[in-house]
N, C-alpha and C positions, 0 to 999 in steps of 0.2 A: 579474423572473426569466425567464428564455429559458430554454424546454424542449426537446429533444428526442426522436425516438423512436430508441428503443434499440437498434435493425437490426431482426432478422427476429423478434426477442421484441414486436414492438410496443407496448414499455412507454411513456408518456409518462414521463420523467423532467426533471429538471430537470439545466442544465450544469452547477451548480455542485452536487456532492455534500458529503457527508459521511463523512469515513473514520474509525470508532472505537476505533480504538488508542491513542488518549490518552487516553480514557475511564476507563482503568484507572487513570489517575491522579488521581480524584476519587471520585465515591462515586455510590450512586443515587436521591439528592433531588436531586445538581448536574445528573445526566445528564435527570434529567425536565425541569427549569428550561432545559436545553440546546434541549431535543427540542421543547417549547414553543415556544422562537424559531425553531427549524427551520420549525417549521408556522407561523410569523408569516412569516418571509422568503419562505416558497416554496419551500425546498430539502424535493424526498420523497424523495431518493435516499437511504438510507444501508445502509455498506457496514461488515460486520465477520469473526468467523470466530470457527470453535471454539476456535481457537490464540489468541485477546486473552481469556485467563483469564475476568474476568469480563464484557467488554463486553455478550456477548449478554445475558445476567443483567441489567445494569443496563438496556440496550435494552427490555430486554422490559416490565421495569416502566414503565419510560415512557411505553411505547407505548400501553398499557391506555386502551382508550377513544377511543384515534384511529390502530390501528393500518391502517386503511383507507385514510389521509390519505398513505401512505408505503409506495414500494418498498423492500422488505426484499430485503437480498443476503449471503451469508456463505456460507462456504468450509472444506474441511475436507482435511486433510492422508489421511486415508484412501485407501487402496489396493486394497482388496478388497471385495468387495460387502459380506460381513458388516459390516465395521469402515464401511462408509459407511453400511447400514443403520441401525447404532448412532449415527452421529452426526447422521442428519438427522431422528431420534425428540427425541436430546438437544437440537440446534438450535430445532425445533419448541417444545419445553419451556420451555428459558430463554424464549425467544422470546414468550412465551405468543399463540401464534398457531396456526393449522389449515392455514396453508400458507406457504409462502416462496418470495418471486416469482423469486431469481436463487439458484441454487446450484452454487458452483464448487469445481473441484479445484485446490487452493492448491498452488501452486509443484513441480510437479513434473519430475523430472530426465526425461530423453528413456527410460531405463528403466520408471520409475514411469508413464510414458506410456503405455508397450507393456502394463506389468500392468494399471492402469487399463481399459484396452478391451480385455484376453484374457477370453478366458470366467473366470467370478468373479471380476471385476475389479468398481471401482469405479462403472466408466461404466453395471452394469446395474441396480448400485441405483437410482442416479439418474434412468435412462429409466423403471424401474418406479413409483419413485416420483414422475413426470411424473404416467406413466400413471393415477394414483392420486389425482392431484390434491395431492398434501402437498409439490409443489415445480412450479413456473412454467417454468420452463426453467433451461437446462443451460449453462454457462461454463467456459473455466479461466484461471487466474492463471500470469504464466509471467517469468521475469528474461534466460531466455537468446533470443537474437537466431536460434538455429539451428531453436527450437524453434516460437519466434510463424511462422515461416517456415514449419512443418509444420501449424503450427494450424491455419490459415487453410486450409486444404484438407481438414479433419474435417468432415463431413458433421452432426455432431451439436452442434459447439462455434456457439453462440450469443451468445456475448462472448467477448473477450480483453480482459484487466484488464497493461498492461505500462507498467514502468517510464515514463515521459516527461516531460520536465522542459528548464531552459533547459541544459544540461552532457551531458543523455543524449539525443540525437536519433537511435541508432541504429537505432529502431522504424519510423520514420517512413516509408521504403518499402512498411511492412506495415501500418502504421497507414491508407496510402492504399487498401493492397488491401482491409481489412474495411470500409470506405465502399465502394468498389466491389461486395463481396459481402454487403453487406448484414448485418457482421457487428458489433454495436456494439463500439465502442471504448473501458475505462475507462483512464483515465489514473492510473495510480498512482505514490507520488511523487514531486507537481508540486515539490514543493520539494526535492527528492533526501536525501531521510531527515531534512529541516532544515540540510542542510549551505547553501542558499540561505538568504540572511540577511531578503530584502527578496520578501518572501509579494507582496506585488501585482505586483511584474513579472514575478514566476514565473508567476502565475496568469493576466496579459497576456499575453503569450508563447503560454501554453497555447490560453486564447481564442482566440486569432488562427487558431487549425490549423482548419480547418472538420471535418476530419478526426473529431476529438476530440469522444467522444456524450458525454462523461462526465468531470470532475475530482472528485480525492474527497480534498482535503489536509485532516489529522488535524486535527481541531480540540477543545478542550475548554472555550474561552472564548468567553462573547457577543461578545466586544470582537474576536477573532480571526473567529469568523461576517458579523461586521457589517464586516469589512474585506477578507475573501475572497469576500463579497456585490459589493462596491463594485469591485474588481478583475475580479471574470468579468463585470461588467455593463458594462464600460468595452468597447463592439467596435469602435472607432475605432484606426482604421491604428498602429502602434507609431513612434511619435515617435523624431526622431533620438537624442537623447536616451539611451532608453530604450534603443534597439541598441548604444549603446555601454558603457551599465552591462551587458547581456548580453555585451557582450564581453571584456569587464574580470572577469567571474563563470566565463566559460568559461575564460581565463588565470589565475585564480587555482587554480580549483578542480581543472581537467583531468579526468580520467578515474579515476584510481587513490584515491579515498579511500573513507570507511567511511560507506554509509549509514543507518545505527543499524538495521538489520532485524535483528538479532539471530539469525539465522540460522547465524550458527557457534558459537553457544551448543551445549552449555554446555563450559568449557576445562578441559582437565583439569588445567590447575595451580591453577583459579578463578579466573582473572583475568578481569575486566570488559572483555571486547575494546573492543567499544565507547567504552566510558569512555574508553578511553586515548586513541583519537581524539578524544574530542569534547574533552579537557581539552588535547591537542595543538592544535586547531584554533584553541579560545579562548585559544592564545597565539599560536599565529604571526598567525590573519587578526581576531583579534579587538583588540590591543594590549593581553589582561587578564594579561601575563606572570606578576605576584605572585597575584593570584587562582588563575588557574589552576597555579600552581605547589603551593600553599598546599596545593591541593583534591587535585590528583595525591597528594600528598607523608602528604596520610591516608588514601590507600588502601588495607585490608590486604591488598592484592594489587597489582604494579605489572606493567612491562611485563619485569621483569630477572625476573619470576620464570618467566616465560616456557621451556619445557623444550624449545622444538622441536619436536615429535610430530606437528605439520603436521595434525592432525583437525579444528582450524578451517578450513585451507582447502579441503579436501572440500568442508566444509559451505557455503562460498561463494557464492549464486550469483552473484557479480561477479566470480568467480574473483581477487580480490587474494590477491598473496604477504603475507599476514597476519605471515610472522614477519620478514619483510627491515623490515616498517612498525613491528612492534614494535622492532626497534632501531634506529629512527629516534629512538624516541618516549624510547626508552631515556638514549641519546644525548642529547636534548633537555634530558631532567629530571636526568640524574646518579642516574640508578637504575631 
């Protein structure tokens, strides 16, 4: 496993992380059995948030009894000092720990920026609870390309966690600047929400960036660890090969699709935004036509129920026209 130090947090961590958002799809005897092969492989990074229901929950039981063996990072939608006080007591909790080594401010718009760092904002729970020792240093998580641009110039930000993958390279500029400033780099997803099909050359690709302190693609099976193990340990130049399946992935996939972050949840007609892409997906680039038709066709919600009201794409940050892609999708299926 090849580690490195995390910028100016001088965390040792390992490249190849752990990201816990699938976690939630299994339970907390699988997540221990996980965390176990983490501490076998050498992966101590692992990354979560208050927003993955129960991951920290299940993390923390895990961890119990080697929570020492492992940087702990997780993030919290909080905007005010109060409401971040509250969540890094609740963090702490699930967590069952006395401090937590990375704590970031998950995804916030260029507003939530400005309240963040005004007095009662966000940013002074966080310094106080530096100060206090019940948090290691200070991060933030970010999607928009205007905003990593501003990061990078806070005095206080000590990571940036942004999008980067073989489809999304438009960090990369900035990704060069937090190696310059000493700012660590996580790379969040390497496989752009799972819309990349083939995990190891994602995670090659990623490798390659010297740039890049950090990958943390979601995992929740050994079988998935022991192959995104095998992929970040491969640092051998990127075979002709291999640049031309990444070029074949960037022409398939382009720019405009849906990377399951679930962030324009929730719709107010109920429709599963997501879904309808990924059932979309698994028919055009997958050839699962009658499966995924099948699967669409029992939804009780499809994409025709779709009302227009455009509050999914507020909530975007990839700013997709969510509703021109639902009647794509509409289109596609006949409802």
């Amino acid at each position: 496993m090849e580690y490195r130090i995390l910028g100016k947090t001088g965390l040792k961590v390992s490249r190849l992380g752990f990201g816990g958002i699938p976690i939630q799809r299994i339970d907390a005897e699988g997540t221990k059995v996980l965390v176990q092969k983490l501490l076998e492989t050498g992966v101590n990074y692992i990354d979560t948030a208050r927003g993955y229901t129960v991951s920290e929950e299940y993390l923390g039981y895990a961890l119990e009894g080697i929570r020492d063996k492992f940087i702990i990072a997780t993030k919290s939608m909080a905007r005010t000092k109060e409401a971040m006080v509250k969540d890094i007591d609740i963090s702490l909790k699930n967590l069952r720990t006395d401090y937590i080594d990375l704590y970031q401010i998950h995804n916030p718009t260029a507003a939530d920026l400005e309240q963040v760092q005004a007095p009662g904002g966000a940013l002074e729970a966080l310094q106080e609870a530096k100060a206090a020792g019940k948090i290691g240093h200070i991060g933030v998580t970010l999607h928009s390309v205007d905003l990593f641009k501003q990061a990078v110039n806070f005095d206080w930000v000590e990571t940036i966690m942004f999008p980067y993958n073989i489809v999304e390279t438009q960090g990369e500029k900035y990704i060069r600047i937090c190696a310059q400033k000493d700012i660590g780099f996580i790379a969040m997803k390497p496989l752009a929400g799972g819309a990349i099909d083939d995990a190891s050359l994602a995670l090659r690709f990623i490798a390659a960036n010297p740039d890049v302190t950090v990958a943390i693609p979601g995992m929740a099976k050994i079988e998935e660890l022991e192959q995104n193990d095998l992929a970040m340990s491969d640092t051998s130049a990127l075979r002709t090969e291999e640049l031309e399946k990444i070029q074949n992935i960037r022409n398939t996939l382009g720019t405009q699709f849906c990377r399951r972050c679930n962030y324009c949840a929730p719709c107010s007609a109920g429709i599963s935004i997501y879904s309808m892409f990924l059932m979309e997906g698994y028919y055009n680039r997958y050839n699962l036509q009658d499966w995924a038709t099948a699967r669409y066709m029992a939804m009780d919600k499809t994409a025709s129920d779709c009302i227009g009201c455009g509050a999914c794409e507020d909530r975007c940050p990839y700013n997709l026209p969510i509703r021109k892609m639902l009647k794509k999708v509409e289109k596609l299926f006949g409802k």
